[in-house]
LUMVOFI-942253 format. One record per atom (N, C-alpha, C, O, CB): residue number from 0; residue in one letter; chain; atom name; x, y, z. Coordinates in steps of 0.02 Angstrom, whole numbers, plus 32768, in hexadecimal, padded with zeros to 4 digits. Glycine has a CB too. Layout:
% LUMVOFI-942253
<NUM; A; A; CA; <X; Y; Z>>
...
END
This chain:
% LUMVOFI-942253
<0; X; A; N; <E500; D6B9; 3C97>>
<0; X; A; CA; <E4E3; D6C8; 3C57>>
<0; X; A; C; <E4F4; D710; 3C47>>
<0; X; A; O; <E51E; D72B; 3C6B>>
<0; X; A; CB; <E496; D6BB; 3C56>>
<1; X; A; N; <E4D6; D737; 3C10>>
<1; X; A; CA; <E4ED; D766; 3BFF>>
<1; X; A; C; <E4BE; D78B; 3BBF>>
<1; X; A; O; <E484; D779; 3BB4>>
<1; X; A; CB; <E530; D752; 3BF3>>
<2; X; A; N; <E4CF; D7A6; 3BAA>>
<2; X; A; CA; <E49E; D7D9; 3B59>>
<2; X; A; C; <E4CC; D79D; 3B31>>
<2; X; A; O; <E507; D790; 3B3E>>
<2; X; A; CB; <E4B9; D859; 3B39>>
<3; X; A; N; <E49D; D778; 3AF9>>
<3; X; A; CA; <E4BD; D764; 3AC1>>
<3; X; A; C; <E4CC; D77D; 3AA6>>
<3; X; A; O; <E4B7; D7B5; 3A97>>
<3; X; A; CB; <E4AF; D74A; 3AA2>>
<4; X; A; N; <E511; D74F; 3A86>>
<4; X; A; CA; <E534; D76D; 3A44>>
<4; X; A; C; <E513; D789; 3A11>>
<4; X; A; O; <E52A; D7C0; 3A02>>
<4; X; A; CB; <E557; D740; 3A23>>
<5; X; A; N; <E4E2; D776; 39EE>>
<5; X; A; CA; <E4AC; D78D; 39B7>>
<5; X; A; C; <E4A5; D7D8; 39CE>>
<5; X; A; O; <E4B5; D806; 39A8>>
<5; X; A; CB; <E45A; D75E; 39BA>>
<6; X; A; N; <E486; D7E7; 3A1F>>
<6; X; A; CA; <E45A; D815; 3A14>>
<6; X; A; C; <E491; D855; 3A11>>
<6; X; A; O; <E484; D888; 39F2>>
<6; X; A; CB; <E41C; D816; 3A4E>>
<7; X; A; N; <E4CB; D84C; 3A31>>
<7; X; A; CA; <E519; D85E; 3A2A>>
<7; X; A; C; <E524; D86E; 39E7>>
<7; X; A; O; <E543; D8A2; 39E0>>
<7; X; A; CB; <E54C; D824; 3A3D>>
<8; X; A; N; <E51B; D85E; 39CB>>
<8; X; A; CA; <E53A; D85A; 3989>>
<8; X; A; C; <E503; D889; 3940>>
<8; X; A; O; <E517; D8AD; 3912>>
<8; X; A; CB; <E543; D7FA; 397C>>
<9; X; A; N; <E4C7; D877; 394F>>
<9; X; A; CA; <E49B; D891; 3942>>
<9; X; A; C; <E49E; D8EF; 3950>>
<9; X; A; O; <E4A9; D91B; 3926>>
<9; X; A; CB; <E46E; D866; 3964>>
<10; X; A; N; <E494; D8F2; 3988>>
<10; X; A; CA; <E49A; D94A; 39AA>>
<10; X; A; C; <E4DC; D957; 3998>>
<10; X; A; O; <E4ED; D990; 39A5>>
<10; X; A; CB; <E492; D95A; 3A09>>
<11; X; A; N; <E505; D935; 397F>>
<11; X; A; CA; <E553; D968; 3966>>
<11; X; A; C; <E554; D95F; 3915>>
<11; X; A; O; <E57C; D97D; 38F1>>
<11; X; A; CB; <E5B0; D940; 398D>>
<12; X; A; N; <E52A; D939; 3902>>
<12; X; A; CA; <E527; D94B; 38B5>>
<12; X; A; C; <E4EC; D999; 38AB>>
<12; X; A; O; <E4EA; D9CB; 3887>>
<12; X; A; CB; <E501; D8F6; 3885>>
<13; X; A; N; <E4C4; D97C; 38DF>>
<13; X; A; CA; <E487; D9C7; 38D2>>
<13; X; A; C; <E4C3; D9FB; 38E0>>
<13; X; A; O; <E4DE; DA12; 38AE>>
<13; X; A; CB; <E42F; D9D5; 391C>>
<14; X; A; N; <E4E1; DA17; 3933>>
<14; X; A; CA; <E4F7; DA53; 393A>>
<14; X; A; C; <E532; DA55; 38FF>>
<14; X; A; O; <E532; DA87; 38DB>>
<14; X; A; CB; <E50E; DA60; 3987>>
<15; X; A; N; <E562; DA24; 38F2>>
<15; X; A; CA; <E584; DA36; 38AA>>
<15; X; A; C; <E57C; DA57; 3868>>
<15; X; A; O; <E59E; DA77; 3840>>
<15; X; A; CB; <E58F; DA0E; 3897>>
<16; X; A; N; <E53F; DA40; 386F>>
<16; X; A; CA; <E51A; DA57; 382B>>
<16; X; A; C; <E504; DAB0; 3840>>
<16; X; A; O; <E512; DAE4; 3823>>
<16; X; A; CB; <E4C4; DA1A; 3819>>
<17; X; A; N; <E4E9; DAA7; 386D>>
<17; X; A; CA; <E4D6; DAFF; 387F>>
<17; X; A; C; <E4FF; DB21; 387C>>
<17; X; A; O; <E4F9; DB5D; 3871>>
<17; X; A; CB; <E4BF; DB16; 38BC>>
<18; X; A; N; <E54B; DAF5; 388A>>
<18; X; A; CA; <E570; DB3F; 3890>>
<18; X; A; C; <E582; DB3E; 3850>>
<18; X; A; O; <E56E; DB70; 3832>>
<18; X; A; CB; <E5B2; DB4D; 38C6>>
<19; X; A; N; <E599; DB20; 3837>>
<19; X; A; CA; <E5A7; DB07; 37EB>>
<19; X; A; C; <E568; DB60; 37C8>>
<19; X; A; O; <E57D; DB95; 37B3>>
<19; X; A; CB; <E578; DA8B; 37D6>>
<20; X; A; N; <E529; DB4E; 37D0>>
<20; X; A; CA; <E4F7; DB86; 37B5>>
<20; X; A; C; <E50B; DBD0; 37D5>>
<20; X; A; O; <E50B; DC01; 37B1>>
<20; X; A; CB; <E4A3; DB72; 37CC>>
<21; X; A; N; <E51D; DBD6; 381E>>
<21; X; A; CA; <E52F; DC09; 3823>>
<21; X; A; C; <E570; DC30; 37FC>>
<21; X; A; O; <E573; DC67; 37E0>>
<21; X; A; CB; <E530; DC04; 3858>>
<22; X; A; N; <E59D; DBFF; 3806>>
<22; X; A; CA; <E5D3; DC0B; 37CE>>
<22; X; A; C; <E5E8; DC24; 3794>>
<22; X; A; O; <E61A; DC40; 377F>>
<22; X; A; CB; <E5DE; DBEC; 37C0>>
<23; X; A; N; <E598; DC09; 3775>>
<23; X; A; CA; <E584; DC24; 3732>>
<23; X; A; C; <E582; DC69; 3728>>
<23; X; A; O; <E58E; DC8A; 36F5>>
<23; X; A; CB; <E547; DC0F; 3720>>
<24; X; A; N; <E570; DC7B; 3763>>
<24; X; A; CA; <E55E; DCC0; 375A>>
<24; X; A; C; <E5A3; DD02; 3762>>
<24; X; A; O; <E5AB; DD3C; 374E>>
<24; X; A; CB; <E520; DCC9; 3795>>
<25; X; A; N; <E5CC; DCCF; 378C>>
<25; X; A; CA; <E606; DCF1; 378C>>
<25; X; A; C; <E60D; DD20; 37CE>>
<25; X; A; O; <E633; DD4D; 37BB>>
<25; X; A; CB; <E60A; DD16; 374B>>
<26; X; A; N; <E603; DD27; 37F0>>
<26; X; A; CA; <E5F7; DD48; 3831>>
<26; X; A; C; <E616; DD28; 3865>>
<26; X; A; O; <E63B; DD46; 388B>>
<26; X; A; CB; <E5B2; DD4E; 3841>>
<27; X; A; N; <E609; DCE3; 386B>>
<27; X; A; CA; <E629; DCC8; 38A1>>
<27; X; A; C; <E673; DCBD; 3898>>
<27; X; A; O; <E6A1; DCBC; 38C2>>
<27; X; A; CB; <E609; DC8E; 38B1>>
<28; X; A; N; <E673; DCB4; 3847>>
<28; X; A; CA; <E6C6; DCA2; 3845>>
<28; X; A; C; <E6FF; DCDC; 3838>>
<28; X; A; O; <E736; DCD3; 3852>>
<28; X; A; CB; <E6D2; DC6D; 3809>>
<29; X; A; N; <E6F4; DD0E; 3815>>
<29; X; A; CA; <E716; DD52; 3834>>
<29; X; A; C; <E712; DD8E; 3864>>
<29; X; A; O; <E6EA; DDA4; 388E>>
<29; X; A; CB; <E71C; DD6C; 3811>>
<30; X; A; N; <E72B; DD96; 3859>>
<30; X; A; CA; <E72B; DE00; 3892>>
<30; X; A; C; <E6F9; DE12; 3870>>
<30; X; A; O; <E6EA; DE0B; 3834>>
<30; X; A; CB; <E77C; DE54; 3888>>
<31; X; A; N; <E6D5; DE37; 38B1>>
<31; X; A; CA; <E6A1; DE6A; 3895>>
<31; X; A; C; <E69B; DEA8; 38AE>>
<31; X; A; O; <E685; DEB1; 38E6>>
<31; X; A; CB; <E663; DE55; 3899>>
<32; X; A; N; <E6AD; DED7; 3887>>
<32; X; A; CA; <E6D2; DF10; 388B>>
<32; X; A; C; <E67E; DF53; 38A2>>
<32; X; A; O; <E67D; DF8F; 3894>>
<32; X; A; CB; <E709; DF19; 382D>>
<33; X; A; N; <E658; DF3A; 38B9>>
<33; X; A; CA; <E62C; DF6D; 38DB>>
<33; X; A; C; <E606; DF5B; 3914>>
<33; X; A; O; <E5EF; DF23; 391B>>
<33; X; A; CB; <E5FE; DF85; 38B0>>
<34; X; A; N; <E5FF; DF8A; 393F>>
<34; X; A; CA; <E5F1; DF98; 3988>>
<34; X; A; C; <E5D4; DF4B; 39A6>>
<34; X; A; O; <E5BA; DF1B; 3989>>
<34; X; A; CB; <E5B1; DFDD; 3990>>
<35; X; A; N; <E5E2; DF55; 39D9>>
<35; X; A; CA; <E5BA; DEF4; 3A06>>
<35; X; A; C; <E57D; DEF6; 39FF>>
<35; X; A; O; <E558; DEC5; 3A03>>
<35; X; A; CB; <E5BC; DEE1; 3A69>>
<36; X; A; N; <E566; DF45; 39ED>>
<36; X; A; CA; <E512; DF43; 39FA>>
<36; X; A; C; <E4ED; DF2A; 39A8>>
<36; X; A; O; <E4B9; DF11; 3993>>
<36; X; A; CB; <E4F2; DFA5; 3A17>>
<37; X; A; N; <E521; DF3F; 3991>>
<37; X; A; CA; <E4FC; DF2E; 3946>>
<37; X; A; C; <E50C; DEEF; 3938>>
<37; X; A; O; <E4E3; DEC8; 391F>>
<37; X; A; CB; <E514; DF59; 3906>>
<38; X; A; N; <E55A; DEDA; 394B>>
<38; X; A; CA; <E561; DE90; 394D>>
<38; X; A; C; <E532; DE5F; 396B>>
<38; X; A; O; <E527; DE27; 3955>>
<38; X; A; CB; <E596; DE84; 3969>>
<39; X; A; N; <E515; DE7F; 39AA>>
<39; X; A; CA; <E4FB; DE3B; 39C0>>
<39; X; A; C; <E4A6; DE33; 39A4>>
<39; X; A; O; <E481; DE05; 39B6>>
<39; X; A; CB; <E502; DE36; 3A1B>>
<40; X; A; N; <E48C; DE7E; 3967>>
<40; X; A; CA; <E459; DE74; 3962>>
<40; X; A; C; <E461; DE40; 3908>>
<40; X; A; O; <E440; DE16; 38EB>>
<40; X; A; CB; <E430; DEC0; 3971>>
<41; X; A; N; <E48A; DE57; 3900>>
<41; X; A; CA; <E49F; DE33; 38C5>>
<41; X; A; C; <E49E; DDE3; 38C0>>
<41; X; A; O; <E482; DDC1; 3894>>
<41; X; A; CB; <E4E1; DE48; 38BB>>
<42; X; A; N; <E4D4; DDC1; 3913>>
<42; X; A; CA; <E4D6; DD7E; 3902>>
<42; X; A; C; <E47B; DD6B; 392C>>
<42; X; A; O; <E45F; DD34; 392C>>
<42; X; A; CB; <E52D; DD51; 392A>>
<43; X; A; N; <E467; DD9E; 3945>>
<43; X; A; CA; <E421; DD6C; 3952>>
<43; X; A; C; <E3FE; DD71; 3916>>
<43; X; A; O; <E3D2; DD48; 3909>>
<43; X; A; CB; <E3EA; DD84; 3991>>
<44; X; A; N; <E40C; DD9B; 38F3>>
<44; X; A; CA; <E3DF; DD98; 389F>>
<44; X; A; C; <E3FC; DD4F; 388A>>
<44; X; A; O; <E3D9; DD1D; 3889>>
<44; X; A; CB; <E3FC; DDE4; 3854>>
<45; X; A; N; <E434; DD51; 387C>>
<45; X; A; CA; <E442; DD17; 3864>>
<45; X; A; C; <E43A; DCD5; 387A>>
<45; X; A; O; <E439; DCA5; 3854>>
<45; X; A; CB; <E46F; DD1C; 385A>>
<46; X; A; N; <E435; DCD2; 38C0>>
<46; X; A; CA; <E42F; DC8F; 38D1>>
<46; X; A; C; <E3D1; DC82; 38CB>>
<46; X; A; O; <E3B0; DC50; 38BC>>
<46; X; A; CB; <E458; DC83; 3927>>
<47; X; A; N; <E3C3; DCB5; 38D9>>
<47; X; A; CA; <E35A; DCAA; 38C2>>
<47; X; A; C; <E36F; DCA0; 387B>>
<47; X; A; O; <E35B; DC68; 386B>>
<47; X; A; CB; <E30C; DD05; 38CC>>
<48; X; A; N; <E38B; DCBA; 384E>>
<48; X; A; CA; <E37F; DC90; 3814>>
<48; X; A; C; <E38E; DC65; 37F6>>
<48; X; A; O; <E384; DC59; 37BB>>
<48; X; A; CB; <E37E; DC9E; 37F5>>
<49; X; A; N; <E3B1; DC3E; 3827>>
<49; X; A; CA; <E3CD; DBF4; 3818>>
<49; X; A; C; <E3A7; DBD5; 3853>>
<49; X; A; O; <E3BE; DB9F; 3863>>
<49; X; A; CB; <E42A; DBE8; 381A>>
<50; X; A; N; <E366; DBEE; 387F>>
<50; X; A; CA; <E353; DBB6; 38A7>>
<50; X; A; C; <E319; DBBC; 3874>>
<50; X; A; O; <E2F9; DB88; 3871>>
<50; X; A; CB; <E348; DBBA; 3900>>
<51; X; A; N; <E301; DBF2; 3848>>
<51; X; A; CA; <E2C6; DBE9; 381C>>
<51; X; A; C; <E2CC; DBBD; 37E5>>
<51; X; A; O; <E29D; DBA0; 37CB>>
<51; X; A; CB; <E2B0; DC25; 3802>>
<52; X; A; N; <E30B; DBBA; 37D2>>
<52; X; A; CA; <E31E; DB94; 378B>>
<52; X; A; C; <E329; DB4C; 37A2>>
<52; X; A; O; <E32F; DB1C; 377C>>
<52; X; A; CB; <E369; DBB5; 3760>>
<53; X; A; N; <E32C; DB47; 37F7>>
<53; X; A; CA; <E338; DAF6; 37E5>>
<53; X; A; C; <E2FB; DADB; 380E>>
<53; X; A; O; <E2FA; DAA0; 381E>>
<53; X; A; CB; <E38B; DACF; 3801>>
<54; X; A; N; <E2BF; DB0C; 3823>>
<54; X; A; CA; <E27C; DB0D; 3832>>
<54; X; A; C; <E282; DAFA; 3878>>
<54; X; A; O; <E261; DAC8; 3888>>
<54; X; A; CB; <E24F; DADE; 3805>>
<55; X; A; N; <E2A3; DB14; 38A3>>
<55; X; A; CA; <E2B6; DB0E; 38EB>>
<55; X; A; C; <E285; DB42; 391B>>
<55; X; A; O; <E28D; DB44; 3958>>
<55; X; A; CB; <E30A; DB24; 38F2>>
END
């Protein structure tokens, strides 16, 4: 036996969609041209506000 197809299929439409929202914001999909420290406080801003907007 194994994880069904459904529940498979299900969890890759959710994480698709998240990144899809991160995307939006534009961060993940180009260069970001300031320090790792500000970068990495930046994408945790962003990812809390896409776990608030999709009430996670």
């Amino acid at each position: 036996m194994g994880i069904p197809a459904s529940f498979i299929f299900q969890n890759r439409i959710f994480v698709e969609h998240l990144i899809r929202l991160i995307k939006i914001f534009r961060i993940a999909s180009e260069r970001f041209r300031l320090r790792s420290q500000i970068y990495e406080q930046i994408i945790l801003t962003v990812c809390a506000l896409v776990r608030l907007r999709i009430g996670s």
